[in-house]
TIMARLUM-791713 format. One record per residue: x, y, z of N, C-alpha, C, O in turn. Coordinates in steps of 0.1 Angstrom, whole numbers, plus 5000, padded with zeros to 4 digits. Each point is the difference from the previous one (the first is absolute). Example, Ala and Ser with C-alpha at 12.3 -4.5 7.8 and 13.67 -1.06 7.14 Angstrom:
2
513249435078499150125000500950125000501050005007 498650114986500950115000499250115008500550115001 
This chain:
373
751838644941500349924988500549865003500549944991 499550015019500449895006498749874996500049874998 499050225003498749904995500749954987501050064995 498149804998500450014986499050074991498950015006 501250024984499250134988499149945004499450075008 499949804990498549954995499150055013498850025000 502150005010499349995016499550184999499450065009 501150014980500550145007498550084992499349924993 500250215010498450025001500750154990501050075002 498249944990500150094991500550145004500450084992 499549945020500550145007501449955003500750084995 499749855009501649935001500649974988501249995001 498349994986500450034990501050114996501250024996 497650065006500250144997500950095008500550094994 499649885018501250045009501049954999500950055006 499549844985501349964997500350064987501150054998 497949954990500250074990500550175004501150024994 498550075012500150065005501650065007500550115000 499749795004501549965007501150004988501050074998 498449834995500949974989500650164994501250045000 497550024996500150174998501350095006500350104994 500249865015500550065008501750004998500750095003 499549844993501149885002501050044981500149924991 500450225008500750044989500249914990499349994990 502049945013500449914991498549914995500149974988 498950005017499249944993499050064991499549954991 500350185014498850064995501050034992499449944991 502050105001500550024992500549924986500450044989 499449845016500049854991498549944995499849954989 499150065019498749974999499250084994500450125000 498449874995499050064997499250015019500449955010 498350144988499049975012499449844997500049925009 499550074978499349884995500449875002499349915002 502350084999500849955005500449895010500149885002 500250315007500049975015498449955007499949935010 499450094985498849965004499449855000499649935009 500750044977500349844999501349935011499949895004 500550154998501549925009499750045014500449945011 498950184987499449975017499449935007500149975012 499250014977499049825004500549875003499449905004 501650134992501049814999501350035014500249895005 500550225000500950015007499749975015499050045006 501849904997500249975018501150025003500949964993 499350125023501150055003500849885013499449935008 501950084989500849875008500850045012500750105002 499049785009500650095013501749925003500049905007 501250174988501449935001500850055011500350125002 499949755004500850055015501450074998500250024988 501150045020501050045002501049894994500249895005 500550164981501049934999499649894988500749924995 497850095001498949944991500850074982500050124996 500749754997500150064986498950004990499449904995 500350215003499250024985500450034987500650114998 499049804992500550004987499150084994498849985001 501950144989498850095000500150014978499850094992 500649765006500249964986498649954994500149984988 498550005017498949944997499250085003498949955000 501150185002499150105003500650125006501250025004 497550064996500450135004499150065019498950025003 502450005004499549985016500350175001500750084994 498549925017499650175006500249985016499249925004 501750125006499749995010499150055012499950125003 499649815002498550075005500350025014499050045005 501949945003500449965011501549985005500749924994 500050145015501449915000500950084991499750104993 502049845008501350034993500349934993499449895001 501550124988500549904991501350034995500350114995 500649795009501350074992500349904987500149875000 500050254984500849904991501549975003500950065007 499149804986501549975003500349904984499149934994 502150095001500249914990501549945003500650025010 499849924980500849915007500949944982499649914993 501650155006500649944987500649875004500849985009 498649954980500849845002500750004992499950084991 501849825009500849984996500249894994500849945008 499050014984500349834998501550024993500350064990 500549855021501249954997500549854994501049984994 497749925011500549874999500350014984499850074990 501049805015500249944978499350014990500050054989 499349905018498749974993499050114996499249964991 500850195013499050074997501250054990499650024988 501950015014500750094991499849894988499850074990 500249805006499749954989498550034996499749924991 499350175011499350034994500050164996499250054993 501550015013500250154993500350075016499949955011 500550174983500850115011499350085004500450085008 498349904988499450135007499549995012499649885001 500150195012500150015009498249995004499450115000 500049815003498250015003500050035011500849975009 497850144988500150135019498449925003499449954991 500450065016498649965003499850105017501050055007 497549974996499450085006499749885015499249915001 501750145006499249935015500250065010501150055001 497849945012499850075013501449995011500749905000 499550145004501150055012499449945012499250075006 501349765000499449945009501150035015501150004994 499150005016501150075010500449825004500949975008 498349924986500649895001500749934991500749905002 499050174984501649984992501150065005500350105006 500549764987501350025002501050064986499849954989 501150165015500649964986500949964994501150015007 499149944983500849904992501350094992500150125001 500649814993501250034993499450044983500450074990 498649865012499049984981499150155005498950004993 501250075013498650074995500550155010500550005012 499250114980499950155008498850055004499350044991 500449975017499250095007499650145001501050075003 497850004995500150145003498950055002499150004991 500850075024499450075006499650144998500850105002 497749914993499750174998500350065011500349955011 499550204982499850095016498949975008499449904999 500250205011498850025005499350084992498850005002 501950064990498650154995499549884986499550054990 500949815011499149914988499049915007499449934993 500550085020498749945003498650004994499450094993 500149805011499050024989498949995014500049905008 499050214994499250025010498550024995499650014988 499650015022498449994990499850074991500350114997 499149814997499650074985500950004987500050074989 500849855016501849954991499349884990499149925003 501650114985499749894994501249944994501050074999 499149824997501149914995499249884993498849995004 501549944987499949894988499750084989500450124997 498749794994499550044987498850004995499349985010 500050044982498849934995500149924987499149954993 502050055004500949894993500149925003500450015011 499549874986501049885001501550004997500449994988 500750045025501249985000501149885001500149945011 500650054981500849915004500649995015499650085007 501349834997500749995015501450094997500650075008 499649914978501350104999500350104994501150044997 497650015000499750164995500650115010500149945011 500250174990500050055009499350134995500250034988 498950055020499350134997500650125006500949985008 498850124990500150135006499150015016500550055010 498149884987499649965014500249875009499749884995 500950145020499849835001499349924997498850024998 501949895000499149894999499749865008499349904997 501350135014499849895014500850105013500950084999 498549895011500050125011500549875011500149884997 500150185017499849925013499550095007500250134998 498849785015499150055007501250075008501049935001 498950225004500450045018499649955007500549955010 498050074986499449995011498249904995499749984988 499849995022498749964998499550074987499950125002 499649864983499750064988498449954997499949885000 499050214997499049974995499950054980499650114996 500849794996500350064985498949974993499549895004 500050174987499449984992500949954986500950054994 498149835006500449944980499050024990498949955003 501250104988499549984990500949874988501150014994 498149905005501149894989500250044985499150034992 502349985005499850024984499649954990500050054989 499449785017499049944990498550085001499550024989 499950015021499150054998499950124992499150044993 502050015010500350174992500049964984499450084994 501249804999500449974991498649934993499649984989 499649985024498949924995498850134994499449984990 500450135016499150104998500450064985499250044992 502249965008500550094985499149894992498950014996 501949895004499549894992498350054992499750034988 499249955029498950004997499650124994499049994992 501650145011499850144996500149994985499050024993 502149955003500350004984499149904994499850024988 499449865018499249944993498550084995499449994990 500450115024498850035001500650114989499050004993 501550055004500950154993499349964984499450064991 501249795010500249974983498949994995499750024988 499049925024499049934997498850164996499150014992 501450095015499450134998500750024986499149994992 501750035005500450074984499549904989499750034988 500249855017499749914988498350014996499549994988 500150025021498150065004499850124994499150014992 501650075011500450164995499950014982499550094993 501249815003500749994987498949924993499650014988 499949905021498949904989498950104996499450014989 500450075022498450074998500350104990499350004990 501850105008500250074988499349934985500049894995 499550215003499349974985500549904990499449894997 501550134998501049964995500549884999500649954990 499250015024501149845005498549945008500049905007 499450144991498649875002500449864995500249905007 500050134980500349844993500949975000500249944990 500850065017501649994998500249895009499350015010 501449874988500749885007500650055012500450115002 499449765007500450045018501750004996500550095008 500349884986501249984999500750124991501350015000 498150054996500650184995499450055005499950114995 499349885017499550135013500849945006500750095004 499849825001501450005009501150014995500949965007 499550084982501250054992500350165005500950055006 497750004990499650165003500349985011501250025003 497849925007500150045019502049995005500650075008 499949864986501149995005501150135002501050015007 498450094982501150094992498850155006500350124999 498649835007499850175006499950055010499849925010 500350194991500950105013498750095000499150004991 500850085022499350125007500350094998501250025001 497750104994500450104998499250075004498949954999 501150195005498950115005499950144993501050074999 498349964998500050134993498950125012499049955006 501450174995499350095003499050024991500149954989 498750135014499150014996500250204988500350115004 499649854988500550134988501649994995500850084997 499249755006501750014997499949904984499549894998 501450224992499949954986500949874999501249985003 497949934992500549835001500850044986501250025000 498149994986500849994988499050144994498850045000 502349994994499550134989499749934983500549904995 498950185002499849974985500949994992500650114999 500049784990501450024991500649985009501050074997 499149895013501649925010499349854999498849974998 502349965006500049825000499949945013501249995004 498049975005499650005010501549865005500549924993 499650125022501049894998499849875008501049935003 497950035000499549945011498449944993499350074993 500449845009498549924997499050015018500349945010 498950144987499250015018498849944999499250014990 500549925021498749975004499150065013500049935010 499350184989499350085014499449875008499249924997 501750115014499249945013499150065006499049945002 501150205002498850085004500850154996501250035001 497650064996499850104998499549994985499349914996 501250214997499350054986501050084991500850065006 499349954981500850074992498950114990498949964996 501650145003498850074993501149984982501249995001 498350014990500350004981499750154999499050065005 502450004987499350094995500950054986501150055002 498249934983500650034986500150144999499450085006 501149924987500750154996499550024986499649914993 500350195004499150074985500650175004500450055010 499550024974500350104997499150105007499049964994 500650135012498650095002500750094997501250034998 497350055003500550204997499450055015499049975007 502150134994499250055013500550204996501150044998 497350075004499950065003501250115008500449975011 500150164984500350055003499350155003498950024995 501850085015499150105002500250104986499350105000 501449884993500150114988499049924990500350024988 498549895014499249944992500949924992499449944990 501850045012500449874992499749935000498949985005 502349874987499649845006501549954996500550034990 500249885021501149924998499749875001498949975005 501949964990499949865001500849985010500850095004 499149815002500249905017500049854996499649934991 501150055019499849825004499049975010500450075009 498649884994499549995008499749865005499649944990 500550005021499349895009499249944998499549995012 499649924980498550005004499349865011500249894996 499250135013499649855005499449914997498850005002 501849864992499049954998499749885005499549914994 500950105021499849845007500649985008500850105004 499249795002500849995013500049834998499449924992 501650065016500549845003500449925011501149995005 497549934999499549975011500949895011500949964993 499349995020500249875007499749914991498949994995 502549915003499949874990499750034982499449954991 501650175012500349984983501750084998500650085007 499449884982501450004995500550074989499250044991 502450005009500150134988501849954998500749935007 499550124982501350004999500549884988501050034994 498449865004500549914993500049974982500249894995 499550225001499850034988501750075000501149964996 498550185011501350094999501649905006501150014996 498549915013501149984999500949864991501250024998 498349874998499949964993500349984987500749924995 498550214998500250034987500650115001500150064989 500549995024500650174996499150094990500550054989 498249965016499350094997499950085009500149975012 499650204982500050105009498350025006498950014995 501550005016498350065004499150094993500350104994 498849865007499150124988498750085013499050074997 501349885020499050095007501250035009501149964998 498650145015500550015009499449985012498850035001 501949905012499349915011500650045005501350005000 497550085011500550045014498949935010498849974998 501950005014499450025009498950045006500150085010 498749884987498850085007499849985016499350085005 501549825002500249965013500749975005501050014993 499549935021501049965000500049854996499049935002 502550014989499449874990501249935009501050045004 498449834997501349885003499749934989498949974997 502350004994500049884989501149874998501350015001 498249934996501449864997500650064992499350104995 501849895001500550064986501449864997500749935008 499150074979501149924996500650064994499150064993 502349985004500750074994500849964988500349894998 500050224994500349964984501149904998499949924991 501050085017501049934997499949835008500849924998 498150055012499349884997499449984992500349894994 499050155003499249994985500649924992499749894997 501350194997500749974991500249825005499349914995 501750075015500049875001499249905001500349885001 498450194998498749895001500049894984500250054989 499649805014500149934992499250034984498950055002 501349944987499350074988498849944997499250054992 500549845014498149994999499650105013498850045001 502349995010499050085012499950154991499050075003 501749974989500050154991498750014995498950065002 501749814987498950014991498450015005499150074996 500749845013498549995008499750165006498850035002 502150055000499750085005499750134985498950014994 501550015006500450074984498449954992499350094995 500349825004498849934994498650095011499150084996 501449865019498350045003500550115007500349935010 500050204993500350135000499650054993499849954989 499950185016499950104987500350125007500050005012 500250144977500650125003498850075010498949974997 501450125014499550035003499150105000500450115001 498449874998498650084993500550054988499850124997 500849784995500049994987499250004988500350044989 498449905017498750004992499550185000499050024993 501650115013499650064998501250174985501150055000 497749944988500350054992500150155003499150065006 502450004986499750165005499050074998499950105006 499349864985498850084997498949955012499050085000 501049855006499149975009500650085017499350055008 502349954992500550115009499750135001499850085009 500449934974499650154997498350055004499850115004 499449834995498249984999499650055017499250085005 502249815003499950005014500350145003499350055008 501650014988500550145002499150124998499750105007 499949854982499050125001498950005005499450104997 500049825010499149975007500050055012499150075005 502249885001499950055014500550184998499850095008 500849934981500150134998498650105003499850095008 499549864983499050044996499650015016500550095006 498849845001499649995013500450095009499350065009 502149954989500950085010499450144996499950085010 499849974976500250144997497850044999499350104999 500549775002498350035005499750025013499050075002 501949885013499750045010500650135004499850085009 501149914982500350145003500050134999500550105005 498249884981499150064996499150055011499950115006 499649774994498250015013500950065014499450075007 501649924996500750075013499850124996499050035006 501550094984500550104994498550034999499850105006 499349874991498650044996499550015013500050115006 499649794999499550055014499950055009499050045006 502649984997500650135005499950104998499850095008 500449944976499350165000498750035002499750115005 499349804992498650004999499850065020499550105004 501149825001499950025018500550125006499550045010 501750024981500650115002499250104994500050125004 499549864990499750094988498450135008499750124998 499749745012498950015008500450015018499549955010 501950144988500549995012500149895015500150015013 499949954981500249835002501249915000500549934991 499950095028501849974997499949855006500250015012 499649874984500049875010501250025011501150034996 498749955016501149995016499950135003500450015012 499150104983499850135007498850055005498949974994 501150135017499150085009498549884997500149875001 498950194995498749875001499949944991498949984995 502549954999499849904989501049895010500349884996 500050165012501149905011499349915005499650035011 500149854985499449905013500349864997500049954989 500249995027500549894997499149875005499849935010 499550094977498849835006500649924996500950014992 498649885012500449855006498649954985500449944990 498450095013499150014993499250104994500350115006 498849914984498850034997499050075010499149925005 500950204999498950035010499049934997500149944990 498950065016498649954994499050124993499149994991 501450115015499050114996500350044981499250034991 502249945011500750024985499549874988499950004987 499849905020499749864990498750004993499849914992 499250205010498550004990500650084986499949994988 500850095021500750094988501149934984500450064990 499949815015500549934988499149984995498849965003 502150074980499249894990501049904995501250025001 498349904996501049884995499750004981498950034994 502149945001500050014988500249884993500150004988 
């Protein structure tokens, strides 16, 4: 890692990414996606015996070598600092065996079991002040000859940066293509992009039931929601009865790049389908109580080009659907129940003794013997 990045061959990349992997405290603060980006930009520093490092501008890993923290409370006595207040400023610095010490300042030496040895880390990926002090050091001295790795916390700071740009620039993309917000001004799609969050749903997991108030406005990033309205049916008992039921019926599904929720939440209207999950779904979701604070032309625009979801469909057109696939369901299961006896009937069991066989195809000798109808 001594080369600089631009010099380094895509398999040396990846061996430092790799490394990075390794190394707790980071894989515990970072993404992989991350660490992968910052593996590309890092070079590691070679500091002699007695070498201070300020570990306030980044976050260092030792790759090589001992390190001892050391800090050091300052005292200001002069006149002059007590005319500006009493409080006592501690600041973070290395333990050099060529300081001397003074009457202004205390000293204090860790143990040995606080060495910091390979694979030790100390700073931040913060930007810290000089007189912050952390739970981790934050400036070490060499024992001995030290080979450290830095990562800078402007670059760390510079990646969020770019991450959240690329973040916003995806939900705002996300949001224009929805049906709905085609025609909508760049300046109330970044009202929206500002206020939505990530969400994931399992796949058969019920988003909103029918007659409940959805609490959240979603837009599918990927996967699918299956619709399905509810109607009265009768269903069949074995004493030749008939009861009435609630029943389910499907009538649709709700694709990548479209949107639900902003009718119900809005106007506090109750759902009139139920949405589950046909997949697993990731969606933007902005939630009710942003909403609410969205400016009253951002409401109103929404409220205008929205609509209820599969709204356009009448119960009598649910009901039509119901019996349809009813109907279908109780005709194949008909031609099952018929054919079977007809086969049985002619001793004729399909999967048994010489009715057992498992072709791949059509003998040839058997194929003059069709007729096609």
């Amino acid at each position: 890692m001594h080369d600089r990045p631009i010099h380094r061959t895509t398999r040396e990349h990846n061996i430092v990414w790799k490394m990075l992997k390794t190394v707790p405290d980071l894989a515990s603060q970072l993404s992989d996606e991350h660490l992968k980006t910052l593996s590309k930009n890092i070079i590691s520093e070679t500091w002699v015996k007695g070498s201070i490092v300020f570990g306030n501008d980044g976050f260092y890993v030792i790759l090589k070598g001992l390190a001892r923290p050391y800090t050091m409370l300052c005292e200001n006595l002069t006149e002059e600092n007590d005319l500006t207040g009493s409080i006592t400023p501690q600041i973070n610095i290395v333990f050099d065996e060529g300081l001397k010490t003074s009457p202004t300042a205390e000293t204090f030496l860790p143990p040995d079991d606080l060495m910091l040895r390979q694979w030790s880390t100390f700073g931040s990926l913060e930007v810290t002040p000089d007189t912050e002090l952390e739970a981790r050091p934050l400036s070490v001295v060499a024992e001995v000859d030290c080979e450290i790795l830095k990562i800078p916390a402007k670059d760390y700071e510079k990646l969020k940066l770019e991450k959240a740009k690329l973040e916003n620039t995806h939900k705002m993309k996300l949001i224009c293509k929805c049906p709905y917000y085609e025609e909508w001004p760049a300046l109330s799609i970044c009202e929206l992009t500002a206020l939505v969050k990530w969400k994931n749903f399992p796949a058969g997991h019920v988003i909103v039931e029918i007659g409940n108030i959805i609490s959240f406005v979603a837009y599918i990033n990927y996967g699918y929601c299956k619709i399905y309205r509810s109607i009265i049916g009768f269903v069949k008992l074995p004493s030749n009865k008939v009861k009435k039921t609630r029943k389910l019926v499907y009538v649709g599904r709700l694709k990548e790049k479209e949107s639900f929720g902003e009718i119900s939440v809005l106007l506090q209207v109750p759902f009139t389908c139920t949405i589950i999950a046909g997949s697993d779904v990731e969606m933007a979701i902005i939630e009710d109580k942003d909403i609410f604070e969205l400016g009253e032309v951002t409401q109103k625009l929404m409220v205008q080009t929205a609509k209820p979801t599969f709204g356009h469909l009448t119960d009598e057109e649910v009901k039509n659907e119901y019996l349809q696939k009813e109907q279908q369901r109780e005709w194949k299961g008909f031609k099952r129940r018929t054919v079977k006896n007809s086969l049985f009937h002619n001793g004729i069991n399909p999967g048994f003794g010489k009715w057992d066989h498992n072709w791949t195809s059509i003998p040839r000798r058997l194929k003059d013997t069709l007729v096609e109808y």
